[in-house]
N, C-alpha and C positions, 0 to 999 in steps of 0.2 A: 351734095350734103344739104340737110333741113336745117333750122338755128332757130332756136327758141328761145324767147324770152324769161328769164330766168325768173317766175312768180310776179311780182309787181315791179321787178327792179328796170333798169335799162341796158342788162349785162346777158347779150347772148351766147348760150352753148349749141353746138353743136348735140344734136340729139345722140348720136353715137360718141362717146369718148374714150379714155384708154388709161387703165389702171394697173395697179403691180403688183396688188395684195396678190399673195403665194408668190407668184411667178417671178416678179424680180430677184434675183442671188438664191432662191432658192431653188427655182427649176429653169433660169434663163443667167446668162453672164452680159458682160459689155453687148458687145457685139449683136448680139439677138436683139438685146432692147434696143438698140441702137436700130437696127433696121425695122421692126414694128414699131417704134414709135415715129423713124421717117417715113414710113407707107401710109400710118394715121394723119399724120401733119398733112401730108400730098395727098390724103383724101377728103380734107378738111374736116379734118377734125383740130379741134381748139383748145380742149379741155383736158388734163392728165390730171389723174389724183394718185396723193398719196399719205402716207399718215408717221407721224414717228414711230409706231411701234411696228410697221411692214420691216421682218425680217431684222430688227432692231436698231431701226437708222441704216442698214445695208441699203434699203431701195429707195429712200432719198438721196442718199448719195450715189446709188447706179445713175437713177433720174437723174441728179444736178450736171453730172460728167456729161450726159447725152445729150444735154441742154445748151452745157458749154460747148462742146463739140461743135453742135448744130448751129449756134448763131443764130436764130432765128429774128425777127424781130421780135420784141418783148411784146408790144403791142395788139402782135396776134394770134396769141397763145394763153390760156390761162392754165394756171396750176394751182395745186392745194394742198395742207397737209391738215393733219386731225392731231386733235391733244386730247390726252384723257389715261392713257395706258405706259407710260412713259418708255423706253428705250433701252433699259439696262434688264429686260428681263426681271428674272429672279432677284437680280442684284439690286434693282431700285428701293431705294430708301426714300423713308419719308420725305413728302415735298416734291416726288421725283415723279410722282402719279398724280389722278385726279385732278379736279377743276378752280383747286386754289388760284389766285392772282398770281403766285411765285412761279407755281406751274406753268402755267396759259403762258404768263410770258416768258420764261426761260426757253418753253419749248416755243413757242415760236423763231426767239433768237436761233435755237438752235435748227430749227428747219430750215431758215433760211440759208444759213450755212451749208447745209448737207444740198439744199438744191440748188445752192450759187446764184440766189434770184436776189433782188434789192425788196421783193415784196412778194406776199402772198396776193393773189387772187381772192383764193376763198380759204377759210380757217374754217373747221369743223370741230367742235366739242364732240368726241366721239361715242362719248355714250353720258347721259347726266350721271351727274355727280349728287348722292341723297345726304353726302356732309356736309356740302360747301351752296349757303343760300344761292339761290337763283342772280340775286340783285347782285352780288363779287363776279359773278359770271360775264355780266349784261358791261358790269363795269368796268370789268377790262378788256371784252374786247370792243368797246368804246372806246379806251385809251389806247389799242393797239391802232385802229380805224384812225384818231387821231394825228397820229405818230406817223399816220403815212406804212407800215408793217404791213397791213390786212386792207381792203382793200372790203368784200363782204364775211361776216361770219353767218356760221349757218349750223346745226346739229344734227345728230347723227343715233337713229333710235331710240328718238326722246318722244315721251308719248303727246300727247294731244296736249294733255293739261299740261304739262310741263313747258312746252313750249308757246303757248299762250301768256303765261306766267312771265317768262320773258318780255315779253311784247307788252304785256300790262307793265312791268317796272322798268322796261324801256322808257313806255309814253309816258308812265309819272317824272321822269326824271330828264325826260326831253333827249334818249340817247337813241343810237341805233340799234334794232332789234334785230335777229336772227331773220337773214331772208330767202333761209334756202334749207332744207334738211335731207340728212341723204338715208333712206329707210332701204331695208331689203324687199326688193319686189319681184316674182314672176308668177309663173303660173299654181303656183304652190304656195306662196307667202300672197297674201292678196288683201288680209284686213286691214291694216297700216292706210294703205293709201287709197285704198277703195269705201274706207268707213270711218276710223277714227279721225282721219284727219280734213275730212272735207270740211269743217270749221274754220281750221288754220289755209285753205285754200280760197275760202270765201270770203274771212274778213281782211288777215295781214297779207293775203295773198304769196305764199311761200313757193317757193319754185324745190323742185326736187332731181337727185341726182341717185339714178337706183344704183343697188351695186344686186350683183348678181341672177342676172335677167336667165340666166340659164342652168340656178339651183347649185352653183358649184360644179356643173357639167352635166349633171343628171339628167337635165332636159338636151344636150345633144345628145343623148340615147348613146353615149361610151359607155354607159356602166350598164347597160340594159343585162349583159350578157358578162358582168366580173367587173375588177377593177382592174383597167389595164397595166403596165409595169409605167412608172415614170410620171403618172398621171397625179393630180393635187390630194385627190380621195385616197392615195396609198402612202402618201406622205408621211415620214417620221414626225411625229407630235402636232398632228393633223388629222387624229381618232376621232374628235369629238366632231366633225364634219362630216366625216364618215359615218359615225352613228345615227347622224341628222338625217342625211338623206339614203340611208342604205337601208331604206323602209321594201319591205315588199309589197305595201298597196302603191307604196310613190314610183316603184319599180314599173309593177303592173300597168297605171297609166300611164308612167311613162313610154311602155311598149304599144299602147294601147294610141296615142294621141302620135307617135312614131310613125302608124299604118296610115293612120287619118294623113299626116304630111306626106307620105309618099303617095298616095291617093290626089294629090292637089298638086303635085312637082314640085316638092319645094322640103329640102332639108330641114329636119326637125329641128335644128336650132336656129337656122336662118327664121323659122317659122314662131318658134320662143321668144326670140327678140322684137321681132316686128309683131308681135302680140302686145306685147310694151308700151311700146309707140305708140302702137291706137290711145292710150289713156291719154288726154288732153294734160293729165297733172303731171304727168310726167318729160320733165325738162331736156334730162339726159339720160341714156341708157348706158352703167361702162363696163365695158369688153374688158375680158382678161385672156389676152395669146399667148401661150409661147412658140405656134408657127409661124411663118409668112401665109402657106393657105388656110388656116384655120382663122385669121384675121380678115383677108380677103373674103373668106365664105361668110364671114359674121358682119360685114360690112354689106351683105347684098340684101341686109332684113329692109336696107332701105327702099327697094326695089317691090319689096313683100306688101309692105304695108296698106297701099291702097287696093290690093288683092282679097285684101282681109274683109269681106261684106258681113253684115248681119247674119245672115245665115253659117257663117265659119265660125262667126265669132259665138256663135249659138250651139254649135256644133261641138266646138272645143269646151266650152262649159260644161255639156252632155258628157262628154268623156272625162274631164278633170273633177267635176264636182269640187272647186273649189272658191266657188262666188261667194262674198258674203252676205248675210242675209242683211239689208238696210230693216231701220227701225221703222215702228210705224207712228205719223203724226198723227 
């Protein structure tokens, strides 16, 4: 396993890590999580994320049991939750959502709970908040950091400006800013971290933790050919993902970038992930299993990556047409 330093801070992740959105209590029980998250651990992997609103508090609490279970030492493991969407569904009531102080910190209390830990790791605002000033944000999770709760905060699809904005009413006010945000990245999604954000890379130096390095599965070429039965994309109240990526040009290179990886030996998702890697900005990449081989197979992009030469990496832009254009000085 690789470990990278988390942006500017002194807090390393393992490049590969292991996540629950969908798959925890909805498409996996105890037991499955239970052994992909011990195969992640035994392949050093460090880092698990999860959020109050996966599966509505069901997968922090899968997580916290698997946790407890395992005993691990606390020290070499990090974990996470996100606040932003809150937990009761439909049923949340005011205060129970978004990035007010009441919020941030209930939900944290309650994350804690649900994952049986004495602290978070990392805290993720998971999407900004356009009602509640930036500065309520900055200043409670400076009072959670305080408390000993959190440990680093970081956001989560907050644009360029927004998170700079942070970082400036941090330093006015002498607190801790955001040092990590977690953007959707792969071969499809590419602006975020390949353009807007190389600002927030260069001056606060923000470390990043992608989630969906394989399009929601699209890019390992399962849905080239349907959606298979059981799979995330067929999912009850899991249309609008489906929508996302059940594009017929994102099909077409997907079939198309498919041939190129059989062409090189190397499984078209194995080949997605370690495309990732290559990005220097990118900290952590997190897997989402509900196999034992399909984790195994997504763990061997580690292996991929020094494979990947200019020419490959030239090749798959030929085929994706999804670089984005940099501006000109």
């Amino acid at each position: 396993m690789e470990y990278r330093y988390m942006g500017k801070t002194g807090l390393q992740l393992s490049v590969l890590s292991f996540g629950s959105w969908v798959t925890f209590h909805k498409q996996i029980e105890d037991n499955t999580a239970d052994e992909l998250m011990g195969i992640s651990y035994e392949q050093g992997i460090n880092f698990f994320d999860n959020a109050e609103a996966y599966a509505l508090g069901e997968s922090e609490k899968m997580m916290g049991r698997v946790l407890k279970k395992k005993n691990w030492d606390r020290s070499s493991y990090t974990v996470s939750s996100k606040v932003f969407f809150g937990w009761r569904g439909k049923a949340n009531k005011p205060n129970q959502t978004g990035l007010s102080r009441k919020h941030i910190t209930e939900a944290c209390h309650e994350a804690l709970q649900r994952l049986q830990v004495e602290y978070l790791d990392l805290f993720f605002c998971h999407r900004p908040d356009k009602k509640v000033p930036i500065e309520e944000v900055v200043w409670t999770m400076n009072h959670l950091i305080q408390q000993g709760k959190v440990l680093y905060w970081g956001t989560s699809e907050w644009s360029g400006v927004e998170i700079m904005e942070a970082h400036r009413v941090a330093a006015q006010h002498h607190l801790i800013g955001p040092s990590v945000e977690q953007p959707q990245y792969n071969l499809f999604e590419r602006d975020k971290l390949e353009k807007e954000y190389l600002p927030i890379f260069k001056t606060p130096g923000m470390g990043t933790t992608i989630w969906s390095p394989l399009a929601s599965g699209l890019l390992s070429g399962k849905y080239s050919d349907g959606i298979p039965s059981g799979s995330r994309l067929g999912l009850s109240g899991f249309e609008w993902l489906k929508n996302q990526w059940m594009v017929e040009d994102r099909i077409k290179k997907t079939r198309k970038l498919g041939e190129y990886a059989n062409s090189l030996g190397i499984p078209l998702a194995t080949l997605s992930i370690a495309w990732c890697l290559k990005n220097p900005h990118v900290t952590t990449a997190i897997l989402g299993a509900t196999k034992k081989e399909q984790l195994l197979e997504n763990l061997k992009a580690l292996d991929v990556v020094s494979t990947l030469d200019a020419s490959v990496m030239e090749k798959i832009d030929e085929i994706m047409q999804s670089k984005p254009v940099q501006p000109e000085f």
